[in-house]
C-alpha positions in Angstrom: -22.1 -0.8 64.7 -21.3 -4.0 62.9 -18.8 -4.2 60.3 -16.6 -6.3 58.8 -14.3 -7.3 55.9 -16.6 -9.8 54.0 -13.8 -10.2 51.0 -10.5 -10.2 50.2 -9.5 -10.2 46.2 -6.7 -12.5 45.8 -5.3 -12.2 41.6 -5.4 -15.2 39.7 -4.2 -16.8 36.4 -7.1 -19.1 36.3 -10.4 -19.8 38.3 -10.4 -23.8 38.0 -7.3 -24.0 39.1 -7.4 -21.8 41.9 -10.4 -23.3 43.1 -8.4 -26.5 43.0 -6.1 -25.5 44.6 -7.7 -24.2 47.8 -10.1 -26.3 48.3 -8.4 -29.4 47.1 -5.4 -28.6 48.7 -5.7 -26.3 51.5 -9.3 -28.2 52.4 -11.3 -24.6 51.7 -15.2 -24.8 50.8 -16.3 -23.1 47.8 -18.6 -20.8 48.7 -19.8 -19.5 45.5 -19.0 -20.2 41.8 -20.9 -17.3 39.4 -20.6 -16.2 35.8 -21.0 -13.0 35.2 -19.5 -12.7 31.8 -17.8 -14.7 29.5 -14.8 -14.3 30.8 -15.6 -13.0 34.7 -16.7 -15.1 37.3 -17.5 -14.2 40.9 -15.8 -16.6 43.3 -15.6 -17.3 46.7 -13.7 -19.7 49.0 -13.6 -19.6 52.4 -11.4 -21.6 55.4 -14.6 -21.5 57.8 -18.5 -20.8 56.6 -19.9 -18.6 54.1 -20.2 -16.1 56.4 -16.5 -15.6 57.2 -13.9 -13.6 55.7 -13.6 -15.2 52.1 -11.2 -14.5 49.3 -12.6 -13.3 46.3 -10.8 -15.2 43.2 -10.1 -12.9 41.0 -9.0 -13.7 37.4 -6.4 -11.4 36.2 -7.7 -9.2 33.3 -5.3 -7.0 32.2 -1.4 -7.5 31.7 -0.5 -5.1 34.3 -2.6 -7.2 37.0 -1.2 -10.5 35.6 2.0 -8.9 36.7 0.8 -9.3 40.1 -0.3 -12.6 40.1 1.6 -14.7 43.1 3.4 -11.2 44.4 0.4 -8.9 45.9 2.7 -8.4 48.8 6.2 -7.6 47.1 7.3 -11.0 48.8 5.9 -10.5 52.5 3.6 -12.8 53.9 0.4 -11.7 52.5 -2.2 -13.8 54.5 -2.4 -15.5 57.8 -4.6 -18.2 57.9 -5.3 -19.3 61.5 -5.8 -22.9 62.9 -7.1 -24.8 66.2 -4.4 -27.4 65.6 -0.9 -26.4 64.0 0.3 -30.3 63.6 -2.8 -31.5 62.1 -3.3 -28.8 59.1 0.5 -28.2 59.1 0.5 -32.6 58.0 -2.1 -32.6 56.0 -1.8 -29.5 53.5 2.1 -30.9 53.2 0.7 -34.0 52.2 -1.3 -32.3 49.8 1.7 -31.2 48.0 1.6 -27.5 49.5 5.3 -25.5 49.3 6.2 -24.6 52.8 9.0 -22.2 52.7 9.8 -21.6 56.4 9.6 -24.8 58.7 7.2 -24.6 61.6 8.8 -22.5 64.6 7.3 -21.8 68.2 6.9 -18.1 68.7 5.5 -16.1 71.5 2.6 -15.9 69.9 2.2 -19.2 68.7 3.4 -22.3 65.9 3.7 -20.8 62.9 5.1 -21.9 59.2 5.3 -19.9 56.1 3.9 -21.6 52.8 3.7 -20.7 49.7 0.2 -20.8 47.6 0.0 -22.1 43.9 0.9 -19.3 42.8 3.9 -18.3 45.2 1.8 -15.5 47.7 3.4 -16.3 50.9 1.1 -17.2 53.7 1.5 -18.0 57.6 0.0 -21.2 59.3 -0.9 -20.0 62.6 -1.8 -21.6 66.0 -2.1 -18.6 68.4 -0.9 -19.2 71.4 -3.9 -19.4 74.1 
């Protein structure tokens, strides 16, 4: 059997801007950019290939989800995106302007350092220890 998670929905406030911001910032590709309606589009970004696990940009559409916008976690770290070299991406997306709200620690399971995205979900830089 072969199975995997293919998506993730991550809320939004805005699709331009979130598509900014991770692939400006954060170095993301977009994967895919579709209208559906006129005011739903189906986007994907992704830290590898198109055939990783990609987050689905989801544009909040109702007040209730917009309450949810930047806190799908209720303030834990909500995603862990992994890395081959902690210093370089841990330099380069501060450059970039990125929020990083716990400084980088060693672990026993690797580097690690919290940041926050543009809309304040918490995420963890992480070099695994080998």
């Amino acid at each position: 059997m072969n199975r995997r998670i293919a998506h993730l929905a991550l809320l939004v406030r805005d699709y331009d801007e979130a598509i900014q911001f991770y692939t400006q910032k954060l170095g993301f590709s977009l994967v895919e950019d579709t209208r559906l309606s006129e005011t739903k589009r189906w986007v994907l970004v992704s830290p590898g290939g198109p055939n990783d696990c990609c987050l689905l940009l989801a544009r909040a559409a109702t007040e209730e989800q917009g309450a949810f916008v930047g806190n799908q976690s209720g303030g834990r770290v909500f995603l862990f995106l992994y890395t081959d070299d902690f210093w370089r991406d841990y330099e380069r997306i501060r450059a970039a302007g990125v929020r990083f709200v716990r400084p980088p620690k060693q672990e026993l399971y690797g580097t690690v350092a919290v940041f926050a995205d543009l809309y304040g979900n918490l995420w963890d830089l992480l070099e695994p220890t080998r």
